[in-house]
Backbone as JSON, one array per atom type, in Angstrom:
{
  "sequence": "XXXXXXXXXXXXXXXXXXXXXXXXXXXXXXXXXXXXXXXXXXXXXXXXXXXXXXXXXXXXXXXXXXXXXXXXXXXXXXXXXXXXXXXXXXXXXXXXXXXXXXXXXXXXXXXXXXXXXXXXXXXXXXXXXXXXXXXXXXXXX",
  "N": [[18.47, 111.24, 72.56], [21.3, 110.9, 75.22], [22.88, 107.87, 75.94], [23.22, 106.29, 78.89], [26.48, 105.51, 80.17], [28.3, 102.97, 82.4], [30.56, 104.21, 82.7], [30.17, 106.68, 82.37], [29.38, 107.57, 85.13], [31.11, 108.78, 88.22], [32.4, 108.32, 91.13], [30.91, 110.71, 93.7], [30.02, 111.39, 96.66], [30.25, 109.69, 100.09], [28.85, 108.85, 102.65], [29.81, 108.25, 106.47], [29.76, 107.29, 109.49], [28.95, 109.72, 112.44], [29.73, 109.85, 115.9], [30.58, 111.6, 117.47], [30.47, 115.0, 116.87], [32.45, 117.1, 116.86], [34.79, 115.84, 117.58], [34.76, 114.4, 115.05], [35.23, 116.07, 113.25], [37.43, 117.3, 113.81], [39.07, 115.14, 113.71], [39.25, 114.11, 110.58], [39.83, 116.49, 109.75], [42.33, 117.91, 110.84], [43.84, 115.84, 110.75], [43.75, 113.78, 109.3], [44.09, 116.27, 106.86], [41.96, 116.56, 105.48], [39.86, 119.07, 103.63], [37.03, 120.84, 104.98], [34.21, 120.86, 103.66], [31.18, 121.67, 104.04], [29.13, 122.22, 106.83], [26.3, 121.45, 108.58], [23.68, 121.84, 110.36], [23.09, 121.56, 114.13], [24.53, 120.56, 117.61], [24.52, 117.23, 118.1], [23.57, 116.53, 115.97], [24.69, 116.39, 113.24], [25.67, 117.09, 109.96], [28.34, 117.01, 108.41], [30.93, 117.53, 105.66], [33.34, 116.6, 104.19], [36.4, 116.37, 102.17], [39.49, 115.56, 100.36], [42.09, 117.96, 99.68], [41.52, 119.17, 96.32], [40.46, 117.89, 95.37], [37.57, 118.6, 94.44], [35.05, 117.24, 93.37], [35.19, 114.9, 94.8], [33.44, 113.43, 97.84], [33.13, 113.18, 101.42], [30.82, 112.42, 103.91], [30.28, 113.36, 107.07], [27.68, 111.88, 109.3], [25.06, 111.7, 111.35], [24.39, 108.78, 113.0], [21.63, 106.92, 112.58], [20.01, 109.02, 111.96], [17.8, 109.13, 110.12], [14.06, 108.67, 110.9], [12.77, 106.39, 109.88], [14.55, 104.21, 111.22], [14.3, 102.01, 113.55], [14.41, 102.07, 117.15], [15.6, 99.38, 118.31], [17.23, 98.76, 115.71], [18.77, 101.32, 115.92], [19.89, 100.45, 118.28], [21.51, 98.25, 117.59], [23.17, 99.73, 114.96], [24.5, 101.65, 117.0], [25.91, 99.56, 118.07], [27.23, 97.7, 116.46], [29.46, 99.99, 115.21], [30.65, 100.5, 117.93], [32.18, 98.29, 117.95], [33.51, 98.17, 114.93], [32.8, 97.66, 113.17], [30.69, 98.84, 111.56], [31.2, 100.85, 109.39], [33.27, 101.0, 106.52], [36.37, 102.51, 104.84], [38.13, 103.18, 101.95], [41.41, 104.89, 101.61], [43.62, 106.47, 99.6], [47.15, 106.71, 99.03], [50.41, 108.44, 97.75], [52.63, 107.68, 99.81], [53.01, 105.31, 101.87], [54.77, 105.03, 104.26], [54.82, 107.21, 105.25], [52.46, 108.39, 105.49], [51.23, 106.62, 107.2], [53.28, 106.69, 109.87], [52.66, 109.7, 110.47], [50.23, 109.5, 110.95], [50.13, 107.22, 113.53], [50.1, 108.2, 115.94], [48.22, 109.38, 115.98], [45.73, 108.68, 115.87], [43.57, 105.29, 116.56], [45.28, 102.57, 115.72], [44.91, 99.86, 113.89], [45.98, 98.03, 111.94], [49.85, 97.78, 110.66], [51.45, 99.0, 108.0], [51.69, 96.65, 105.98], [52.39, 94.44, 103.21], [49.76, 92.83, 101.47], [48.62, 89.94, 100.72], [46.97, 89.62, 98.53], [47.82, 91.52, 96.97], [48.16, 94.58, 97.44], [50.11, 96.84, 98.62], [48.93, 97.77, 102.35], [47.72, 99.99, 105.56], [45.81, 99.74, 108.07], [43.38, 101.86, 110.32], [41.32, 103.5, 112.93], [38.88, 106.04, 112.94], [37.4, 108.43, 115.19], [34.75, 107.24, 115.37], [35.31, 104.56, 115.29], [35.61, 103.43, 112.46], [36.63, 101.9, 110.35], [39.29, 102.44, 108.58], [41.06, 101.99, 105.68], [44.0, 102.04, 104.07], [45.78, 102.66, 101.1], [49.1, 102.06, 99.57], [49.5, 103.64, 96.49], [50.73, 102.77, 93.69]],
  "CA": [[18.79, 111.02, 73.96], [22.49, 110.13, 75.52], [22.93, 106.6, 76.46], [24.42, 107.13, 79.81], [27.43, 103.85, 80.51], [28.9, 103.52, 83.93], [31.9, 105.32, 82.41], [29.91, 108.24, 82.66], [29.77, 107.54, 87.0], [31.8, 109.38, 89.22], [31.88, 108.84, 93.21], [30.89, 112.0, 94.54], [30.05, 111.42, 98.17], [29.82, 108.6, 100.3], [28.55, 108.72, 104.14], [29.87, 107.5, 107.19], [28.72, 107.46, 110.9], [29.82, 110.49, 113.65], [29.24, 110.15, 117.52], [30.58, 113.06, 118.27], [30.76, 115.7, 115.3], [33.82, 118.17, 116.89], [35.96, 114.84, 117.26], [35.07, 113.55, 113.92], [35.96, 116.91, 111.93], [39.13, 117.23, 114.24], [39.51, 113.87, 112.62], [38.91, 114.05, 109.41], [40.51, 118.08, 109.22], [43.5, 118.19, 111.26], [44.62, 114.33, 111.48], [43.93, 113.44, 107.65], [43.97, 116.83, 106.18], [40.82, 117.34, 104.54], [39.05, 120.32, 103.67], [35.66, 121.14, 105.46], [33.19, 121.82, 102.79], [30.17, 121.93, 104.43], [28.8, 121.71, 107.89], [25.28, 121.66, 108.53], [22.63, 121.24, 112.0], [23.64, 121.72, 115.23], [24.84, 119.96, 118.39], [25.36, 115.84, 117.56], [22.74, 116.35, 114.87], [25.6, 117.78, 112.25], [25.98, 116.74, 108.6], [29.82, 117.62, 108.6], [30.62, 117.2, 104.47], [35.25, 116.79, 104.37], [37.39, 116.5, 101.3], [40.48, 115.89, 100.06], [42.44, 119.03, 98.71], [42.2, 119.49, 94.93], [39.51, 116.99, 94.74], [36.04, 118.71, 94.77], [34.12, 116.05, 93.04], [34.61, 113.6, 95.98], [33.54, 113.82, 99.16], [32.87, 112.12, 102.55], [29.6, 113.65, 104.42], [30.11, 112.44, 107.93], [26.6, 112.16, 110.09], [24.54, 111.37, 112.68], [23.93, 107.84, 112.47], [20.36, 106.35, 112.51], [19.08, 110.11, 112.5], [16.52, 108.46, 110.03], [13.12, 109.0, 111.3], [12.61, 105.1, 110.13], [15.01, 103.51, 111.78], [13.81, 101.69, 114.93], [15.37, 101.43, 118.5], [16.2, 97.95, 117.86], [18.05, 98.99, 114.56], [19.43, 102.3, 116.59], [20.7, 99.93, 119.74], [22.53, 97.68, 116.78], [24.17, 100.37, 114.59], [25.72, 101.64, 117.52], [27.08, 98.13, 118.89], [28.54, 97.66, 115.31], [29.97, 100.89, 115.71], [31.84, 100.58, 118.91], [33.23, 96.97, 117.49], [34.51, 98.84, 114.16], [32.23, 97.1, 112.08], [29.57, 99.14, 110.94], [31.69, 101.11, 108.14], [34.76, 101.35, 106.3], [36.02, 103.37, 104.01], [39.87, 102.78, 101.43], [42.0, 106.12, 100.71], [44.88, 106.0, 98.83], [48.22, 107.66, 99.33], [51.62, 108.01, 97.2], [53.59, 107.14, 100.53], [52.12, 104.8, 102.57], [55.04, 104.6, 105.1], [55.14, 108.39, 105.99], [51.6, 108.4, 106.28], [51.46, 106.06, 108.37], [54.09, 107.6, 110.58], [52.17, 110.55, 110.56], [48.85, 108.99, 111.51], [50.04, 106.2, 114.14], [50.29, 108.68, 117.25], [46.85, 110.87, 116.07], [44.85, 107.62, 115.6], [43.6, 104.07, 116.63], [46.32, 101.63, 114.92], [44.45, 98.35, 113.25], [47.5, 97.32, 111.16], [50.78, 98.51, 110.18], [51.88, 98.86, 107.05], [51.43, 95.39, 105.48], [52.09, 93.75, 102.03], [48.76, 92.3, 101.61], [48.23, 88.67, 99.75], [45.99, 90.48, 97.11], [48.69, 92.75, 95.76], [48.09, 96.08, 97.54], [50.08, 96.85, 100.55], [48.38, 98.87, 103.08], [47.34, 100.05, 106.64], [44.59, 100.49, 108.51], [43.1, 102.77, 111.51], [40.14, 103.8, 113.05], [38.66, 106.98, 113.24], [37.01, 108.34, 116.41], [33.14, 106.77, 115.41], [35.13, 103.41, 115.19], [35.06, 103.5, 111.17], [37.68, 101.51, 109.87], [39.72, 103.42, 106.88], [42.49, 100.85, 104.87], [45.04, 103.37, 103.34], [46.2, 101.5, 100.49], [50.13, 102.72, 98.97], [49.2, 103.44, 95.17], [51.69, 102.25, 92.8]],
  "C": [[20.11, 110.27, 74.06], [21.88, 109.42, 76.0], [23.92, 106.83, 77.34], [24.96, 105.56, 79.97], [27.92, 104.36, 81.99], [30.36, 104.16, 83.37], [31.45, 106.49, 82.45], [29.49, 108.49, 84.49], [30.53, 108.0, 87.48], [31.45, 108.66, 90.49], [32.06, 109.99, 93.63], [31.0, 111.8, 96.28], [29.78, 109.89, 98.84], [29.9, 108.69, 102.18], [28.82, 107.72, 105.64], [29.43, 108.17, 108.62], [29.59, 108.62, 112.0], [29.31, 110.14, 114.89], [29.36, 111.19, 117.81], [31.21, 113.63, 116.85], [32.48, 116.29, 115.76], [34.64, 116.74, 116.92], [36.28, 114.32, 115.99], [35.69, 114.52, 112.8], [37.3, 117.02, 112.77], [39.91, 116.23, 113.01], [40.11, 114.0, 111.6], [39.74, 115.76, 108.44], [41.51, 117.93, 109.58], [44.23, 117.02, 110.89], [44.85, 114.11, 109.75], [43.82, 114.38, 106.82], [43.19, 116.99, 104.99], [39.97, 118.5, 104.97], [37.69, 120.49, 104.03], [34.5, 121.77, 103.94], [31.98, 122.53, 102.94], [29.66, 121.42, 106.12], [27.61, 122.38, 108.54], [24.54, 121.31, 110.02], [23.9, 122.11, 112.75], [24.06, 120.81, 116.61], [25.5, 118.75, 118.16], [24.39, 115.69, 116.26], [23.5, 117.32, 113.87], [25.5, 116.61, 111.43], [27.46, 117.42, 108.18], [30.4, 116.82, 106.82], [32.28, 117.92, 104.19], [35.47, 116.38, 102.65], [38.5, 116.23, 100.98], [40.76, 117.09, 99.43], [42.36, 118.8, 97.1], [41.3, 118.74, 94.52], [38.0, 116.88, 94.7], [35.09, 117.98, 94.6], [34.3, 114.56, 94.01], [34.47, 113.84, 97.56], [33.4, 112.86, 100.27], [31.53, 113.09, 103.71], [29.3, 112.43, 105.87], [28.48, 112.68, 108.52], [26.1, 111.36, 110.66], [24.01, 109.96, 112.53], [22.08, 107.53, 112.82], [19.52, 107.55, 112.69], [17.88, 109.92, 111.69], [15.28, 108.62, 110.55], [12.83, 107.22, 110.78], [13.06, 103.97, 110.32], [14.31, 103.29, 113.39], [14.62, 102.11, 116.01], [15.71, 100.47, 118.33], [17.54, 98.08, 116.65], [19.28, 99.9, 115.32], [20.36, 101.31, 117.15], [22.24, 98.96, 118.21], [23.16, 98.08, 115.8], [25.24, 100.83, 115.54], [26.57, 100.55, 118.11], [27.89, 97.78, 117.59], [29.14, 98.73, 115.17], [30.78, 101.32, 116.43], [32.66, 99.49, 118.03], [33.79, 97.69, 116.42], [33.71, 97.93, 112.92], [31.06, 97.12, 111.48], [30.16, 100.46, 109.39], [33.19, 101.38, 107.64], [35.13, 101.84, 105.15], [38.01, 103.16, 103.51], [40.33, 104.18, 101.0], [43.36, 105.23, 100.17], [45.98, 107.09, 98.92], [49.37, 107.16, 97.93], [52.8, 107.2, 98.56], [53.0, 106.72, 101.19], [52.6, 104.88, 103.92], [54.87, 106.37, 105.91], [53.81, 108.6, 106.26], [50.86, 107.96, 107.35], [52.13, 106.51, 110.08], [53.1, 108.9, 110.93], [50.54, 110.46, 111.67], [49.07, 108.08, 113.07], [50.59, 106.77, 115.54], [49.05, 109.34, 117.34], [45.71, 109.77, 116.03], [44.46, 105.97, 116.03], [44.25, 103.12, 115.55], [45.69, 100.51, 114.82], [45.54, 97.52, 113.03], [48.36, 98.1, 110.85], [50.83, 98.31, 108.91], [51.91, 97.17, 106.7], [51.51, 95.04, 104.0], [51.16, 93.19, 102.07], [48.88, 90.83, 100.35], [47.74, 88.7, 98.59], [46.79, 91.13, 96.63], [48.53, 94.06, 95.88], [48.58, 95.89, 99.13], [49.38, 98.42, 101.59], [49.03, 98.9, 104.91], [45.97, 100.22, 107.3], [44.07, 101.22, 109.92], [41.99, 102.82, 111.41], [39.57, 104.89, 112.91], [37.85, 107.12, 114.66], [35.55, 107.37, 116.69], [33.58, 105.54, 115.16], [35.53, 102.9, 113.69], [36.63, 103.09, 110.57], [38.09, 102.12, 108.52], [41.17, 102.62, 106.84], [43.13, 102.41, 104.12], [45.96, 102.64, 102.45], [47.87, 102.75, 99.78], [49.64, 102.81, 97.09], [50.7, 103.66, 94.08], [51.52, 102.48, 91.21]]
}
């Protein structure tokens, strides 16, 4: 039997919250140019499953938040209030140019921060997407 190490880990997918599905693949397709891989249900009950180009092994699988069956109302009412505030998920890409993406992004998107040298040693930006969902865009060096 292999001994599996976290060197044998990947991130494949990792889930964040939609309100409205057609805004969030607009989003997520037109605005940040990823590829649609999968898009599942119907109406606001979609499993909408984006991409970067060239990078099949990772994904982002937006969906319906608290569609859960054991999440409460109580839980429900307080994912979406962290949600509107911008602080129920966030998510770091990484670019070679930080300033042209920026540029690119800072007329199609809610503007957090500009471009920033950060204190830590990575300069970034950050934006919202339409469900609120803060995404840092770090320059990779």
């Amino acid at each position: 039997m292999r001994l599996v190490t976290t060197t044998d880990l990947t991130i494949a997918q990792t889930f964040l919250p939609h309100v409205d599905p057609e805004e969030s693949l607009a989003f997520y397709r037109d605005t940040l140019g990823f590829e649609v891989r999968l898009d599942v249900g119907r109406g606001t009950m979609r499993w909408i499953t984006v991409g970067p180009p060239g990078q099949p092994g990772t994904s982002i699988v937006l969906h319906p938040p608290a569609a859960d069956p054991g999440v409460t109302d109580e839980e429900r009412a307080m994912i979406a209030e962290m949600m509107a505030k911008g602080t129920y998920a966030i998510i770091v890409l990484a670019t070679p140019d930080l300033d042209a993406t920026f540029a690119r992004l800072q007329d199609r998107a809610e503007v957090v921060a500009e471009p920033t040298e950060q204190p830590y040693g990575v300069r970034d930006c950050a934006v919202r997407d339409p469900a609120g969902t803060m995404i840092r865009i770090q320059e990779r060096r």
